[in-house]
PyMOL CGO cylinders between C-alpha atoms (Angstrom):
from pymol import cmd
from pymol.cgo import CYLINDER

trace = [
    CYLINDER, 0.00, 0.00, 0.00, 1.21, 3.38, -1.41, 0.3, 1, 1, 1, 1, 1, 1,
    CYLINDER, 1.21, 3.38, -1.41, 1.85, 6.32, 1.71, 0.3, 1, 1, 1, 1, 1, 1,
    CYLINDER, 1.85, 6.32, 1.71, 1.78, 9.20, -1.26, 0.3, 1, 1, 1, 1, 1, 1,
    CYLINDER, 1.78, 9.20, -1.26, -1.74, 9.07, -3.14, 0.3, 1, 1, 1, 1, 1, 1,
    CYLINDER, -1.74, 9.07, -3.14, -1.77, 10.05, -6.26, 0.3, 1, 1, 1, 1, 1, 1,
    CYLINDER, -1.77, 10.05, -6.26, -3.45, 13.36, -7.85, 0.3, 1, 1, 1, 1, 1, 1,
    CYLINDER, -3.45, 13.36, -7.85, -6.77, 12.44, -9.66, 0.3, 1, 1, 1, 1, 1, 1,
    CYLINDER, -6.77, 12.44, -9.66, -5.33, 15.47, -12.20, 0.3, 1, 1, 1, 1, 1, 1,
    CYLINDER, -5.33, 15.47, -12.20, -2.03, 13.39, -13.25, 0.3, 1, 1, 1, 1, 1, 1,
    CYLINDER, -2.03, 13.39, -13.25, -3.27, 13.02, -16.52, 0.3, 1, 1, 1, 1, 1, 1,
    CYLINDER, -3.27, 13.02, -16.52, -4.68, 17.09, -17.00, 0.3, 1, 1, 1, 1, 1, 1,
    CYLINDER, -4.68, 17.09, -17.00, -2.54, 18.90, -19.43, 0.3, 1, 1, 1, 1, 1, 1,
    CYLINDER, -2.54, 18.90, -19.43, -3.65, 22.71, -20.40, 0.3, 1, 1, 1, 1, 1, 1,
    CYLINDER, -3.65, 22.71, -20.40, -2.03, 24.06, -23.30, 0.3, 1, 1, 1, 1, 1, 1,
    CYLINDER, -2.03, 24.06, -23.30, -1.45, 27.72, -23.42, 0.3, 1, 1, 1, 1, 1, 1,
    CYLINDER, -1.45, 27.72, -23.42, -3.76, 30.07, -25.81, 0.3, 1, 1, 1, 1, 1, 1,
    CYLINDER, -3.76, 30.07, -25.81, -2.23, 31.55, -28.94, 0.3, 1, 1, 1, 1, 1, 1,
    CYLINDER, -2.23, 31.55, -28.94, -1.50, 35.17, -28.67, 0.3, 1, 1, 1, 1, 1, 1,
    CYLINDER, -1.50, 35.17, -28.67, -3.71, 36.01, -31.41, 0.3, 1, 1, 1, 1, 1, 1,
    CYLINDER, -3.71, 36.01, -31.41, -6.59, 34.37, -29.30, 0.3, 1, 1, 1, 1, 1, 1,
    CYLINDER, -6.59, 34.37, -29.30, -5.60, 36.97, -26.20, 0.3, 1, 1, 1, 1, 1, 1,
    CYLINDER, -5.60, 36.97, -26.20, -6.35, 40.29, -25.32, 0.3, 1, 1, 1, 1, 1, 1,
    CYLINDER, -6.35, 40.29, -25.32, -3.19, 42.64, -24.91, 0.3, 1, 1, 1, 1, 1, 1,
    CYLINDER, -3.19, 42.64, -24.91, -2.10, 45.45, -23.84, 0.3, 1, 1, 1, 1, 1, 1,
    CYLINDER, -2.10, 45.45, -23.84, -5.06, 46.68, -21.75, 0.3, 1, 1, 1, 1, 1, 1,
    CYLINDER, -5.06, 46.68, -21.75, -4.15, 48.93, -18.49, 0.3, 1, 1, 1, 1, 1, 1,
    CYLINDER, -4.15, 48.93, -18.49, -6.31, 47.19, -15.93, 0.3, 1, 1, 1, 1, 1, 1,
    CYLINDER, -6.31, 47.19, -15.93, -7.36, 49.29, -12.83, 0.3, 1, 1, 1, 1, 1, 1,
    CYLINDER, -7.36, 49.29, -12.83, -5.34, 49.60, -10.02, 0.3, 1, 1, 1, 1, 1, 1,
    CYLINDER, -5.34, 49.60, -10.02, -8.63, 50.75, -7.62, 0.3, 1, 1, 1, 1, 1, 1,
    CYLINDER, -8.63, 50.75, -7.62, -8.96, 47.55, -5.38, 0.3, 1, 1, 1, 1, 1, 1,
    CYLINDER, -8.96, 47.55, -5.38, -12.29, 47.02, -4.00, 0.3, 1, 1, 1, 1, 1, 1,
    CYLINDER, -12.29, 47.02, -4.00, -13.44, 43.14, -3.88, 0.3, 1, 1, 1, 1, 1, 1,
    CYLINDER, -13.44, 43.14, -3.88, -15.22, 43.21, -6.82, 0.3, 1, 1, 1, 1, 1, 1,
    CYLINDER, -15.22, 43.21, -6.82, -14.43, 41.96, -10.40, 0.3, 1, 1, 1, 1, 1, 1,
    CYLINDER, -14.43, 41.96, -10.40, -12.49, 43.99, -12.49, 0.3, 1, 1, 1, 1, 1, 1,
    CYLINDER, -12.49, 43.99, -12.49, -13.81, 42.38, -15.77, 0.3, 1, 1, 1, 1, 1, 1,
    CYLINDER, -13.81, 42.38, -15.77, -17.68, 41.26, -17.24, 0.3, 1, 1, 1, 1, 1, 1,
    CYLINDER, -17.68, 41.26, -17.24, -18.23, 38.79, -20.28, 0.3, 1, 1, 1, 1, 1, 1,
    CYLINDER, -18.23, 38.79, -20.28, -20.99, 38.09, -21.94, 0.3, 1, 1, 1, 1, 1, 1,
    CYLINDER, -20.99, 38.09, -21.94, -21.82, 36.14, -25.41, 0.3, 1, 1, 1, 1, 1, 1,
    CYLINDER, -21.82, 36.14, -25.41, -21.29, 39.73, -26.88, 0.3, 1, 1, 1, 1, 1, 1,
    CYLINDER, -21.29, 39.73, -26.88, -19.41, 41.65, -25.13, 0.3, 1, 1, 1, 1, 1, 1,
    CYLINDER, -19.41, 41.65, -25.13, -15.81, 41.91, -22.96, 0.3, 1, 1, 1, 1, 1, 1,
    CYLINDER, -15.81, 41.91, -22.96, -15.69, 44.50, -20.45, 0.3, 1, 1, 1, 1, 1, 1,
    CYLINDER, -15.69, 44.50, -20.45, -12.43, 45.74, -18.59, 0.3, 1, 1, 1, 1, 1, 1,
    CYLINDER, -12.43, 45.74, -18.59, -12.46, 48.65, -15.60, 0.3, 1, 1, 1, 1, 1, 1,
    CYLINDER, -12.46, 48.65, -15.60, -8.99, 50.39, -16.89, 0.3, 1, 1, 1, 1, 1, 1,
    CYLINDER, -8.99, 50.39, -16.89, -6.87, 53.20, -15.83, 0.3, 1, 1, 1, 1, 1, 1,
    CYLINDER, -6.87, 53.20, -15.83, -8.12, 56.50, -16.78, 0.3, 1, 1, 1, 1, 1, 1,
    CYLINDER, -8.12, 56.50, -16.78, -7.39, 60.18, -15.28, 0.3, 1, 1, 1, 1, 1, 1,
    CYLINDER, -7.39, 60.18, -15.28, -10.02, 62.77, -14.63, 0.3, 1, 1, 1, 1, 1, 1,
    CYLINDER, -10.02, 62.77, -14.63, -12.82, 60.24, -13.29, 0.3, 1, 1, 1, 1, 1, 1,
    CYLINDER, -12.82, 60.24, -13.29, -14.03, 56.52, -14.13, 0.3, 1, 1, 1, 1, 1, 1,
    CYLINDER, -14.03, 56.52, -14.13, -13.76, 54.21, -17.44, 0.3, 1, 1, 1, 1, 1, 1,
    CYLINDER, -13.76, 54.21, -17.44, -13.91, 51.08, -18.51, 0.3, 1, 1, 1, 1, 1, 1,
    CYLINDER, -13.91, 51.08, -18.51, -13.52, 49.36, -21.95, 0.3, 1, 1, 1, 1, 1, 1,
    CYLINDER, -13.52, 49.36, -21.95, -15.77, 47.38, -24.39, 0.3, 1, 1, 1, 1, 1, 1,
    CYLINDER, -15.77, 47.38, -24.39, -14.85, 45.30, -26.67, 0.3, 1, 1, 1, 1, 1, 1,
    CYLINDER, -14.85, 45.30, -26.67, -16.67, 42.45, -28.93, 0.3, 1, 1, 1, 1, 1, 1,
    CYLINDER, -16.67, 42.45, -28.93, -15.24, 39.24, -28.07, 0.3, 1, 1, 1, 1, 1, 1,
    CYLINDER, -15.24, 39.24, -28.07, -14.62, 38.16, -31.13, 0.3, 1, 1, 1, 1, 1, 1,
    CYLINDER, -14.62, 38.16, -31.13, -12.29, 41.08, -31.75, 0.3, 1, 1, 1, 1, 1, 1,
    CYLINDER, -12.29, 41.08, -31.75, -9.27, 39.60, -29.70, 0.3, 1, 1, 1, 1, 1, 1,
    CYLINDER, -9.27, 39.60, -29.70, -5.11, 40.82, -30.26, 0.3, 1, 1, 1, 1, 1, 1,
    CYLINDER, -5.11, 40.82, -30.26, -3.26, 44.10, -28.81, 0.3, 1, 1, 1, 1, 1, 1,
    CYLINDER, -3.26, 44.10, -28.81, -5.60, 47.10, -27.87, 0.3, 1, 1, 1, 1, 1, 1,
    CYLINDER, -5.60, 47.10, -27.87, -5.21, 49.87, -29.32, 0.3, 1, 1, 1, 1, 1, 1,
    CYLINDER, -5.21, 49.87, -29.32, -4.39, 52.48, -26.30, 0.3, 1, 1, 1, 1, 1, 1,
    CYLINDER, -4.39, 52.48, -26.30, -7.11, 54.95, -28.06, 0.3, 1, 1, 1, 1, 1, 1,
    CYLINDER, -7.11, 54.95, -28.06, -9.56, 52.70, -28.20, 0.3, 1, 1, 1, 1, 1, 1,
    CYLINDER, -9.56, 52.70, -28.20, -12.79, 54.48, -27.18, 0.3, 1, 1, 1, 1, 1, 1,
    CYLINDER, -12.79, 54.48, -27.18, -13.96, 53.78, -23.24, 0.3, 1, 1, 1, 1, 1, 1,
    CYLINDER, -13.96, 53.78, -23.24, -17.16, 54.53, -21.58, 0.3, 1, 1, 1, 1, 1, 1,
    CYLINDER, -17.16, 54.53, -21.58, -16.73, 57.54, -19.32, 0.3, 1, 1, 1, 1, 1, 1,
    CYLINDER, -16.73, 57.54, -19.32, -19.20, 58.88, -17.27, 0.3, 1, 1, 1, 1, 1, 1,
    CYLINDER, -19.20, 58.88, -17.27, -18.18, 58.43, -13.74, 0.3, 1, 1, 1, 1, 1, 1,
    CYLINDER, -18.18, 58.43, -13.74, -16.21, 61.40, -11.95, 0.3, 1, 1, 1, 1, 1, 1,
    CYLINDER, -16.21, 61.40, -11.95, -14.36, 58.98, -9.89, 0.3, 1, 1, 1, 1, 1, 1,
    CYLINDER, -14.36, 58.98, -9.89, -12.76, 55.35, -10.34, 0.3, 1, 1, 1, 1, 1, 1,
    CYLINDER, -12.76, 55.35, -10.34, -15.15, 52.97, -11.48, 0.3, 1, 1, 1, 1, 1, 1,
    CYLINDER, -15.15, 52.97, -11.48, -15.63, 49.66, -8.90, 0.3, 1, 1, 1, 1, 1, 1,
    CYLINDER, -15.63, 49.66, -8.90, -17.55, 47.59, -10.37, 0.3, 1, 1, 1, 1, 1, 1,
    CYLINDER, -17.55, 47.59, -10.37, -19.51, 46.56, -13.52, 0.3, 1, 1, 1, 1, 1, 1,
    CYLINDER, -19.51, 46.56, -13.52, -21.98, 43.54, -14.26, 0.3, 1, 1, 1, 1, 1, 1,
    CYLINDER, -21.98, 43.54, -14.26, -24.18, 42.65, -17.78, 0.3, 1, 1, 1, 1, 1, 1,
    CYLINDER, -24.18, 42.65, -17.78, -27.57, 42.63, -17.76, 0.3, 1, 1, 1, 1, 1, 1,
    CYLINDER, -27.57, 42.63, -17.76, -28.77, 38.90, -17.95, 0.3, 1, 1, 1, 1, 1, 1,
    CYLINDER, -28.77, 38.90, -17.95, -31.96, 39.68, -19.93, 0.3, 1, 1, 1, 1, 1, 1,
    CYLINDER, -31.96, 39.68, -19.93, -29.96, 42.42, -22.47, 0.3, 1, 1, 1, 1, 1, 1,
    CYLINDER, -29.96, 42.42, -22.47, -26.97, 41.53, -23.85, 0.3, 1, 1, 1, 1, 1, 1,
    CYLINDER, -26.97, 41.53, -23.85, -26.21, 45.76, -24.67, 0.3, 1, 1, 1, 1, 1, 1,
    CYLINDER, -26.21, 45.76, -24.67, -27.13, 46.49, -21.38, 0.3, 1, 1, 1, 1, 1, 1,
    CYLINDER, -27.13, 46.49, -21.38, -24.37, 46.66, -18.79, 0.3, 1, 1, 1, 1, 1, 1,
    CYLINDER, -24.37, 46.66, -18.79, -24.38, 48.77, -15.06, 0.3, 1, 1, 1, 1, 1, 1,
    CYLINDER, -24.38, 48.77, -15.06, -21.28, 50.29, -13.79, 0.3, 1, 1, 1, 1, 1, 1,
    CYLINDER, -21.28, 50.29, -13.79, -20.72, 51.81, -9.60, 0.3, 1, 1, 1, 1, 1, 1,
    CYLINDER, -20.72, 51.81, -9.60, -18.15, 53.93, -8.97, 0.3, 1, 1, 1, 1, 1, 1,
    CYLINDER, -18.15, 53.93, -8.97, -16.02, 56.17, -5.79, 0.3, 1, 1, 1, 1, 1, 1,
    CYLINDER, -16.02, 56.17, -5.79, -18.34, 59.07, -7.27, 0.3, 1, 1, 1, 1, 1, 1,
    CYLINDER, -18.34, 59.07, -7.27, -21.26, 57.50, -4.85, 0.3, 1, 1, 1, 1, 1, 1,
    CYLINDER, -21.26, 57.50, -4.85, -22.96, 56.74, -7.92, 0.3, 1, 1, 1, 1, 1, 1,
    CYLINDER, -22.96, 56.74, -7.92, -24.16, 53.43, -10.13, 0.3, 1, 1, 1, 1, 1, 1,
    CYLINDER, -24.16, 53.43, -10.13, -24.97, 53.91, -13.95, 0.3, 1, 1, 1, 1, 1, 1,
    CYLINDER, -24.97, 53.91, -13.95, -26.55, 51.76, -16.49, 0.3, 1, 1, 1, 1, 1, 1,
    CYLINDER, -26.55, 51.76, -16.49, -25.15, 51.76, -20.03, 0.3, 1, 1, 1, 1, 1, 1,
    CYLINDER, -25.15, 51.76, -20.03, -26.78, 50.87, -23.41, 0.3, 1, 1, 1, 1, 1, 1,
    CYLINDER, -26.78, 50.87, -23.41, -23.74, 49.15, -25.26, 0.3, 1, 1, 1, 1, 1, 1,
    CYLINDER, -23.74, 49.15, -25.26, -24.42, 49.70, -29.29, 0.3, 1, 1, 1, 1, 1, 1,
    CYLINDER, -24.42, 49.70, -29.29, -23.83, 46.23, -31.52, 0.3, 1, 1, 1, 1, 1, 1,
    CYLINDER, -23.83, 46.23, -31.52, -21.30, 47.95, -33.63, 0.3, 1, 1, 1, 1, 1, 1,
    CYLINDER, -21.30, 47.95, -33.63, -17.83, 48.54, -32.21, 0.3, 1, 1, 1, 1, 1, 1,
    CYLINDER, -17.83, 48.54, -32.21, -17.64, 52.14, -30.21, 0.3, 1, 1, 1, 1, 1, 1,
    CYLINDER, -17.64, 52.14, -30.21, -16.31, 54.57, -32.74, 0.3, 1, 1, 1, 1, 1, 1,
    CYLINDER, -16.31, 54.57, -32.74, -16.15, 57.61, -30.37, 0.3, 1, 1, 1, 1, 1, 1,
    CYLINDER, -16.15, 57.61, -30.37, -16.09, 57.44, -26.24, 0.3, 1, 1, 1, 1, 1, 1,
    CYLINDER, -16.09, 57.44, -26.24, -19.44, 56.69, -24.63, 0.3, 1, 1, 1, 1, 1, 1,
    CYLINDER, -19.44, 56.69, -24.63, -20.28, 59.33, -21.68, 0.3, 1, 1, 1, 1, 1, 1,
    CYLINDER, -20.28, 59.33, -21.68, -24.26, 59.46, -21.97, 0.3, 1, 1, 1, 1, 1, 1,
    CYLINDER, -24.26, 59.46, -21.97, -25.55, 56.75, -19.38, 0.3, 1, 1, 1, 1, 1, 1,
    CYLINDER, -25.55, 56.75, -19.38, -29.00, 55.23, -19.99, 0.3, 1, 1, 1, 1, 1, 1,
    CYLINDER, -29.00, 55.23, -19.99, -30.09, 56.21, -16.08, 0.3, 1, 1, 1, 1, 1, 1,
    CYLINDER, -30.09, 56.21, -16.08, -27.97, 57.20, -13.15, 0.3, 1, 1, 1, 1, 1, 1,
    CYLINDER, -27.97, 57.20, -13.15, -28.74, 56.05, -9.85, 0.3, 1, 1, 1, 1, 1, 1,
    CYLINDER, -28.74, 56.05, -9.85, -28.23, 58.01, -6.82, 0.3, 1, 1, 1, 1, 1, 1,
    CYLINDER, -28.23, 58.01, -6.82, -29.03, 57.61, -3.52, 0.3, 1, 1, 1, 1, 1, 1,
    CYLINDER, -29.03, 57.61, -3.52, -25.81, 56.21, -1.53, 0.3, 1, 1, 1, 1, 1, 1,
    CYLINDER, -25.81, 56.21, -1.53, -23.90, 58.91, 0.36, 0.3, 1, 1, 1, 1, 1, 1,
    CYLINDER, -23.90, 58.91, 0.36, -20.26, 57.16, 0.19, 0.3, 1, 1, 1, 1, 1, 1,
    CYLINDER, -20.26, 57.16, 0.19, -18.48, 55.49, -2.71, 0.3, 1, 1, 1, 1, 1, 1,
    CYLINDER, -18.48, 55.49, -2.71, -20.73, 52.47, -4.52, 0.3, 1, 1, 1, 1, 1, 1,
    CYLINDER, -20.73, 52.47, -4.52, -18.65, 49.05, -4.99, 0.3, 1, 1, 1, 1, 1, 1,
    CYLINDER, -18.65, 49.05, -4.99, -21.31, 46.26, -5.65, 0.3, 1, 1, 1, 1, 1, 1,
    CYLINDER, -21.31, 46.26, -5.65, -23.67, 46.50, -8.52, 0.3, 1, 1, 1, 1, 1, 1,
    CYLINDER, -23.67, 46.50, -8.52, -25.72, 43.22, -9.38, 0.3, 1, 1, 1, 1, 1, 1,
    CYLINDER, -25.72, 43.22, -9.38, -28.46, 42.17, -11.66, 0.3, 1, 1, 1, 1, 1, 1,
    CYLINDER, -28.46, 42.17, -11.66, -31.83, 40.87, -10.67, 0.3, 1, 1, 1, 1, 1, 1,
    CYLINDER, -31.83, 40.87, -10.67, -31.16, 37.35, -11.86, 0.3, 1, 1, 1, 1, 1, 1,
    CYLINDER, -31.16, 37.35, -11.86, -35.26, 37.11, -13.08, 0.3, 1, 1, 1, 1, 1, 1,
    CYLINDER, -35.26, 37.11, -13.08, -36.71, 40.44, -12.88, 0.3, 1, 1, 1, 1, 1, 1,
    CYLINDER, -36.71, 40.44, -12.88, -36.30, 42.83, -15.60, 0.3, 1, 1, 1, 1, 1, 1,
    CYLINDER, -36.30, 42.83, -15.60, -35.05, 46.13, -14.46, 0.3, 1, 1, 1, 1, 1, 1,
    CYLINDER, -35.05, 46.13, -14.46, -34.01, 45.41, -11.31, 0.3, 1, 1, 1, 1, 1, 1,
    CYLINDER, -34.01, 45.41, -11.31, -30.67, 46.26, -10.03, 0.3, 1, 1, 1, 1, 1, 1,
    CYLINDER, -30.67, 46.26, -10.03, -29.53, 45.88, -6.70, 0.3, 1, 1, 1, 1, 1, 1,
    CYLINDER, -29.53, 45.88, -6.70, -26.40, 48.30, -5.29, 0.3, 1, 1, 1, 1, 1, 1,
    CYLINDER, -26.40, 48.30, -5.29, -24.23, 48.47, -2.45, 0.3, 1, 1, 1, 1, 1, 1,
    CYLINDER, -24.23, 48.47, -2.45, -21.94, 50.91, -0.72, 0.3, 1, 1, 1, 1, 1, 1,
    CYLINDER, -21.94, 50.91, -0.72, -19.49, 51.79, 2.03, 0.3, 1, 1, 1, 1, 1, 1,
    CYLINDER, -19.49, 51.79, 2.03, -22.24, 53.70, 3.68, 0.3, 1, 1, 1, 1, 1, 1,
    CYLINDER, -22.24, 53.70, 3.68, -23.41, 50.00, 4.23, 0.3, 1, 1, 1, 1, 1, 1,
    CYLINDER, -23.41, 50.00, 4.23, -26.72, 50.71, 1.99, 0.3, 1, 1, 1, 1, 1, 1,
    CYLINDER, -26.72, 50.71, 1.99, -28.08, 48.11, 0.27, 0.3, 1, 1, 1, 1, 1, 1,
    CYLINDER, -28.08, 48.11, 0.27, -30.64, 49.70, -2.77, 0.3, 1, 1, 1, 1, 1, 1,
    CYLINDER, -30.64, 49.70, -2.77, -32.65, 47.59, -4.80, 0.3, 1, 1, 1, 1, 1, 1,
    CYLINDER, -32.65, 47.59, -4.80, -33.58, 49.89, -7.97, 0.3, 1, 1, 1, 1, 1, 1,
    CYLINDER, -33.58, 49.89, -7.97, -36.11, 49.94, -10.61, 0.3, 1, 1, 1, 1, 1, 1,
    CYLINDER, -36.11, 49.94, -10.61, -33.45, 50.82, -13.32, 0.3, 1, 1, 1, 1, 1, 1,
    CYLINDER, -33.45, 50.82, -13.32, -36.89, 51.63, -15.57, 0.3, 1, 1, 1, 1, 1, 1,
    CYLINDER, -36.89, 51.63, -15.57, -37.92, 54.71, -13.49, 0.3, 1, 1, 1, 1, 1, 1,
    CYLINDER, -37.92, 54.71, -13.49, -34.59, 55.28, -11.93, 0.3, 1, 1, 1, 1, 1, 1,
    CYLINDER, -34.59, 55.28, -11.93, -36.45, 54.91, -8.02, 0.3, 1, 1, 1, 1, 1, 1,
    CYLINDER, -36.45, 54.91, -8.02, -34.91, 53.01, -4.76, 0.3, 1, 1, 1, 1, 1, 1,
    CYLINDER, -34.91, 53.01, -4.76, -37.42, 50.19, -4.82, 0.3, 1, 1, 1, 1, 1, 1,
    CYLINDER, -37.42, 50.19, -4.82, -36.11, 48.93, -1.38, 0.3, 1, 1, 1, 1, 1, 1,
    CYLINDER, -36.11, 48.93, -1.38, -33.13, 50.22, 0.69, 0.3, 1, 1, 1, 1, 1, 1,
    CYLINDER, -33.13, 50.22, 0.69, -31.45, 48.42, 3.77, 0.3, 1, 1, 1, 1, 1, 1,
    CYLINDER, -31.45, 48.42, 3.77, -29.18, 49.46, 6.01, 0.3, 1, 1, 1, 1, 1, 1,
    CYLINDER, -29.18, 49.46, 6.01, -28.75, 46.26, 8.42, 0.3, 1, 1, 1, 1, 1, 1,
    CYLINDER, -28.75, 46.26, 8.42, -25.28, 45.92, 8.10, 0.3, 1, 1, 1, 1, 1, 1,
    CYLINDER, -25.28, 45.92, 8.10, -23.29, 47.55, 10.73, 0.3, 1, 1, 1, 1, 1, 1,
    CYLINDER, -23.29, 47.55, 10.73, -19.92, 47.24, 8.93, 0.3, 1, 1, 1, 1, 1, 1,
    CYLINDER, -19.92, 47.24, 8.93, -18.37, 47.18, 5.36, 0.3, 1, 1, 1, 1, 1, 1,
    CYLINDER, -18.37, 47.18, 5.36, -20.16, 44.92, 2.75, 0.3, 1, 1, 1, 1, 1, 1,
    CYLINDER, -20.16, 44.92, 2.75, -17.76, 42.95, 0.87, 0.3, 1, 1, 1, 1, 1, 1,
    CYLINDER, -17.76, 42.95, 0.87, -20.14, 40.72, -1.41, 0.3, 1, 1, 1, 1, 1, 1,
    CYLINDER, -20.14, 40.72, -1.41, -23.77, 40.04, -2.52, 0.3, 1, 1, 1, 1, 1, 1,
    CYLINDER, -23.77, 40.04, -2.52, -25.34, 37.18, -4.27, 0.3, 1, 1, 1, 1, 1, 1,
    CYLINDER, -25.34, 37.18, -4.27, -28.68, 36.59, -5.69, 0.3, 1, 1, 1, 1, 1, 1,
    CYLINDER, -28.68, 36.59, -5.69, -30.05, 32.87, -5.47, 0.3, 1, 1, 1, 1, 1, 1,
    CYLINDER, -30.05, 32.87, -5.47, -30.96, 31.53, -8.97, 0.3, 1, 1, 1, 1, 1, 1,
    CYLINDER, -30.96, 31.53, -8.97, -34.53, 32.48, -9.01, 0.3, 1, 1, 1, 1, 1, 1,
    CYLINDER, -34.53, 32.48, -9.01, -33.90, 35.99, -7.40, 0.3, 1, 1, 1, 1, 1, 1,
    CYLINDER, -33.90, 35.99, -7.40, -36.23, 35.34, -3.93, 0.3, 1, 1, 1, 1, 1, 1,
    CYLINDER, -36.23, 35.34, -3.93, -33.27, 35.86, -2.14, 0.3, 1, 1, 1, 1, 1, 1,
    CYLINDER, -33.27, 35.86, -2.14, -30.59, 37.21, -1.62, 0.3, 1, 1, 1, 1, 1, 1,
    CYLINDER, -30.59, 37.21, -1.62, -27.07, 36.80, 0.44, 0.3, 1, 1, 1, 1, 1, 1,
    CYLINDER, -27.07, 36.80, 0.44, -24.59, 39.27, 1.52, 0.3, 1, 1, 1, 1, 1, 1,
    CYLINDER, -24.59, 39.27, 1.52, -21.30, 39.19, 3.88, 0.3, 1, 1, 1, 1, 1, 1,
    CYLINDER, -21.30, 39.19, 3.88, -19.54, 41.99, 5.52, 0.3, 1, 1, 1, 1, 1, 1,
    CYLINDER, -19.54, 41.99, 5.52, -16.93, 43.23, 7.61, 0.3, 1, 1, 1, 1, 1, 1,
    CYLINDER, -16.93, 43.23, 7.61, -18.78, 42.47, 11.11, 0.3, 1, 1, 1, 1, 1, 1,
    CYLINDER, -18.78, 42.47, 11.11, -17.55, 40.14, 13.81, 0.3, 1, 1, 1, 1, 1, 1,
]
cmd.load_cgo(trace, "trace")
């Protein structure tokens, strides 16, 4: 009998991805908050990136993979560092973005690739009084976004009208992460509490 057991993955091999299957040369965001920096969908890549003078973040088709140009057009809007950004799951051109600015925006993404920077938001959604770092999609309802802040403010928003639906403020300490379950009854959150 054998002390060392052996790895069920002995016989996994990855193979690297061709460069011309790779995005390159994209400045990433340096602005930490625990949150992802990037959003797919079957359409669309989106990147939070380095910008100065306020918040961006890139869009590009996923089919259209190789270097990036550096004056590739962003989506600008936000007068701080973006933190977030999630897709719509109903609306493949529809994507929300929070930012330091104490604000959360929804974008309409056109098909065609951006030809000029996008700054004109769809709706923007205020009501938090510190910086916004969790934005997440209603999983079933259209419409519905749901937002969170360091003012530890939960706001559930009717992205339709541009009204706070619901707002919570049970935490008593940072909130690092929300999840919907998968029919959208629920919902679960952790924060910085002991």
């Amino acid at each position: 009998r054998s002390i060392v057991r052996q790895s069920k993955f002995r016989h996994v091999f990855g193979q690297a991805v061709k460069a011309d299957q790779c995005y390159d040369d994209i400045r990433v965001s340096k602005v930490t908050w625990d949150s992802s920096f990037c959003a797919v969908n079957p359409k669309f890549l989106a990147v939070i990136v380095e910008s100065s003078g306020g918040g961006a973040f890139l869009v590009l088709p996923v089919h259209k993979t190789g270097r990036v140009d550096k004056n590739y057009p962003l989506v600008v809007g936000h007068s701080g560092p973006v933190l977030d950004i999630d897709w719509c799951p109903h609306d493949d051109n529809i994507l929300a973005s929070c930012s330091e600015d104490c604000t959360a925006m929804v974008w309409q993404i056109p098909d065609h690739t951006l030809t000029r920077p996008l700054s004109d938001p769809v709706v923007v959604l205020e009501g938090h009084s510190k910086r916004v770092g969790i934005v997440s999609w209603h999983p079933t309802a259209r419409n519905i976004l749901l937002t969170a802040g360091s003012d530890n403010l939960i706001i559930i928003w009717n992205v339709g009208t541009g009204e706070p639906l619901l707002s919570m403020d049970d935490h008593p300490d940072l909130i690092y992460s929300i999840s919907w379950n998968r029919n959208g009854s629920l919902f679960c959150t952790t924060c910085k509490d002991r």
